[in-house]
N, C-alpha and C positions, 0 to 999 in steps of 0.2 A: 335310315329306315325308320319309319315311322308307325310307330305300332302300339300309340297310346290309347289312338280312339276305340273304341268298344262298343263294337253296330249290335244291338239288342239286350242291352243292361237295362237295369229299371233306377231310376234316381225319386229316390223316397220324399216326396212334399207332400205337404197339408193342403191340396186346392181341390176346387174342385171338380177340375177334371178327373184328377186322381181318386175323386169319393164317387162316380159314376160308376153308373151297373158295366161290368166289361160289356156283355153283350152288345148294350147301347152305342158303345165306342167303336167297337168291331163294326157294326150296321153302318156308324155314321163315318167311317175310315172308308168305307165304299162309295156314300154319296161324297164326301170330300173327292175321291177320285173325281168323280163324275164331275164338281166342280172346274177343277183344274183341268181336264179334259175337253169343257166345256168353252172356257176360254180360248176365241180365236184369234184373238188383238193383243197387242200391247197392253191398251187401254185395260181392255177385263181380267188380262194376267195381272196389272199391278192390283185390281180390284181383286181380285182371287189373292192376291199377296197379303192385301191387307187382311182376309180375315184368315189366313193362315198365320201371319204374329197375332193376330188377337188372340187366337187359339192358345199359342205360346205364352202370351201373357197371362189370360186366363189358367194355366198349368203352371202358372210362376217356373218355365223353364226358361233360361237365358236365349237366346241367340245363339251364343258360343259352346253349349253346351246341346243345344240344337245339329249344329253344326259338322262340331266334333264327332256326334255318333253315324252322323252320316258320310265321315270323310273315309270310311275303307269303300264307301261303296261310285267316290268320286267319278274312277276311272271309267264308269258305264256314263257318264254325264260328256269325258271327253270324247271319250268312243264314238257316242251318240252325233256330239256337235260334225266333229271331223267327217264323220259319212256323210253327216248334209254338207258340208264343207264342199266335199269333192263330188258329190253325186248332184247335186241340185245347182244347176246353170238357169240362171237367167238374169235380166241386166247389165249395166256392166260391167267387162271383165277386165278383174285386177291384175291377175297372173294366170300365164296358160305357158305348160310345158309338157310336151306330148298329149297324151289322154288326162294330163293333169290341169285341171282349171280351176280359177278361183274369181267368183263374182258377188256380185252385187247382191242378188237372191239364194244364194248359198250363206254369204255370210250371214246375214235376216234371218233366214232359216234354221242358222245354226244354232245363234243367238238366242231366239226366239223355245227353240227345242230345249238348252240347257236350261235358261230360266223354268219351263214347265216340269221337266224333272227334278228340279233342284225342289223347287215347290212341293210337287208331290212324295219326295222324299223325305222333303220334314214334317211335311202333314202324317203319314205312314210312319215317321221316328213315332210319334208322339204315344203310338198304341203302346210301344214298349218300353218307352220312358216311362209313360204312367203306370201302367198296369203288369203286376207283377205274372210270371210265368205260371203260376197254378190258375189267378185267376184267369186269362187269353185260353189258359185248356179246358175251364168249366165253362167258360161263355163259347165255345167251337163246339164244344162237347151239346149244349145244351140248344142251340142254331139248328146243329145235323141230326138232333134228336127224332125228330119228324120221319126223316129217311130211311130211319132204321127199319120202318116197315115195308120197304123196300128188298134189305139185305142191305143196307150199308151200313161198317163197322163204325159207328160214330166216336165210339167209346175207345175204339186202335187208334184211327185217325188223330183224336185230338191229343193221345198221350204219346203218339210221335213227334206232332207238334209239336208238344210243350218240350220233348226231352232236344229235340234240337234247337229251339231257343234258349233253352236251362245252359247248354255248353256250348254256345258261340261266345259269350262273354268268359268262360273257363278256360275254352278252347286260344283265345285271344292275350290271357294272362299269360298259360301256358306257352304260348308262344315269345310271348318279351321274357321269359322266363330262358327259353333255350337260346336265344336269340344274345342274352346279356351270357351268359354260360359258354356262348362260344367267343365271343369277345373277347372276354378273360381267356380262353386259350390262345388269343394268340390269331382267330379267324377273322379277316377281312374283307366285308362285302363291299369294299370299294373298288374295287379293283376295274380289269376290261368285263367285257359282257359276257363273255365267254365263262371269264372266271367267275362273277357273280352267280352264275349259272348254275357252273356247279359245285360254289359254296351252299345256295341254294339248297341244296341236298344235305346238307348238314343241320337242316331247319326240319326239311320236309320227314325226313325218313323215325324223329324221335318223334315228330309230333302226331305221325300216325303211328308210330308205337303208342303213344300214352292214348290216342283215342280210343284202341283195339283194347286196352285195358280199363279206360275207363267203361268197356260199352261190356265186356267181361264183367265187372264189379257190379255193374249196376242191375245185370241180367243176374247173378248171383243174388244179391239183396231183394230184387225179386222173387225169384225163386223160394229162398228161406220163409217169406213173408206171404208165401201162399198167395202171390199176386194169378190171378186169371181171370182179368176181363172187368167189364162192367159189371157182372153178373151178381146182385146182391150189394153191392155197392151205395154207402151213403157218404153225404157231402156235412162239411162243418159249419158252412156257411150256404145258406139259400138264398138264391139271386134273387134279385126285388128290384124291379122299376123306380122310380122316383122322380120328383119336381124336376131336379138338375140335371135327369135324364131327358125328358120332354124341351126343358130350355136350350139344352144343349143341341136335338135332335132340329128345333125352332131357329137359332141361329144358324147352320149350316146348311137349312132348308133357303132361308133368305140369301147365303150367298148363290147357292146354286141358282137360284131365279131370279137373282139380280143380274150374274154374270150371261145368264142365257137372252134375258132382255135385252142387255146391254150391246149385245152379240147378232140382235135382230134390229135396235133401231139407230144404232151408228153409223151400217151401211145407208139408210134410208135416210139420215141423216147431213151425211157427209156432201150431198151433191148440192144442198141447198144451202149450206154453210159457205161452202164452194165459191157457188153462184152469186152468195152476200157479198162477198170479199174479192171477188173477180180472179180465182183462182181457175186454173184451168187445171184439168183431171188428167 
């Protein structure tokens, strides 16, 4: 059982991604979507790849450290392939048993679907690799500012945010915590499925104990600390735009309008490339 990686910790560098207004990063974590979403080819996903490690690079975060924090959230990537897998027929087919089949445009599909989430899921690590959890709540906080004249709680919203980011990484220690704790007793999650099952419960049942106490604690510390609301509320630090926010905001603009280009004149490209080479379509 694998339970090192830690999906929403923040890894402390000097770059400058990391020196970006949050706000900026949350804004451009969007149009990155749109990028990667954008992408309808091979061709524009590995384009969309490349400036997803330069991004990387740019945050002096590794690969593997990229990687890692996104590995609890693997199993939606194979989920994902496997339903194109069996639900998407066309071309030829590789294996067919009952309503099960396996082809040619399913596997493409599938393929093609993992790469785009994998991508989007490192572009999206990178908000909470770089940028620590009070800042993600003043820069959400400061976004839904506007709607407040509305009636929306901007000032609730962002500090439930931030408090279930704060203990998904606590939440996660705490679990290798019970996890090695029941080992040493003597507990065995290797076993049949059945029994894994419900060793299982041996994980589950403390670990929502300790959350019911830590969500206790921390409503308490509130309380004492005459927490209520935004109301009156100042900040230590005042957001502020900057150069490396505009560059930053610059570079992710050009992927996105590279990959949608790219996206428009391949097709229109393809039949006369085609026709150079005596390829038939």
């Amino acid at each position: 059982m694998n339970i090192e990686a830690i999906f929403g910790r923040y890894i402390s560098k000097d770059s400058p991604v990391h020196r970006m207004d949050p706000r900026a990063k949350l804004l451009l974590a969007l149009l990155f979507m749109v990028m990667v979403f954008a992408a309808q080819s091979y061709f524009t996903l590995f384009v969309a790849a490349l400036f997803t490690f330069g991004i990387l690079a740019f945050s002096r975060i590794t690969p593997r450290q990229a990687f890692i924090s996104i590995a609890p959230l693997a199993f939606l990537i194979i989920l994902t392939a496997l339903l194109n897998i069996f639900f998407v027929q066309s071309g030829q087919v590789y294996f067919q048993l009952g309503i099960l089949c396996i082809s040619e445009g399913g596997l493409s599909q599938a393929l093609f679907i993992a790469i785009r989430l994998t991508l989007l899921l490192l572009g999206m690590s990178l908000l909470t690799l770089t940028t620590t959890t009070l800042d993600i709540t003043d820069a959400f906080e400061h976004l839904l500012r506007p709607f407040k004249r509305i009636g929306l709680p901007a000032h609730e919203l962002s500090m439930m945010m931030g408090i279930a980011l704060r203990f998904l990484p606590q939440f996660a220690i705490e679990l290798r915590t019970i996890y090695r704790a029941q080992i040493s007793r003597g507990a065995n999650f290797k076993t049949s499925t059945k029994g894994s099952i419900q060793m299982m419960t041996s994980l589950i049942v403390p670990l929502f104990t300790s959350a019911f106490r830590h969500a206790e604690t921390l409503s308490l510390g509130m309380d004492a600390r005459c927490y209520h609301g935004s109301e009156g509320r100042t900040m230590l630090r005042e957001l502020s735009y900057e150069r490396r926010d505009a560059i930053g905001a610059l570079y992710i603009a050009v992927g996105v309008a590279l990959v949608i280009a790219l996206d428009i004149v391949i097709p229109l490209l393809t039949p006369a490339i085609a026709a150079l080479f005596g390829i038939t379509l």
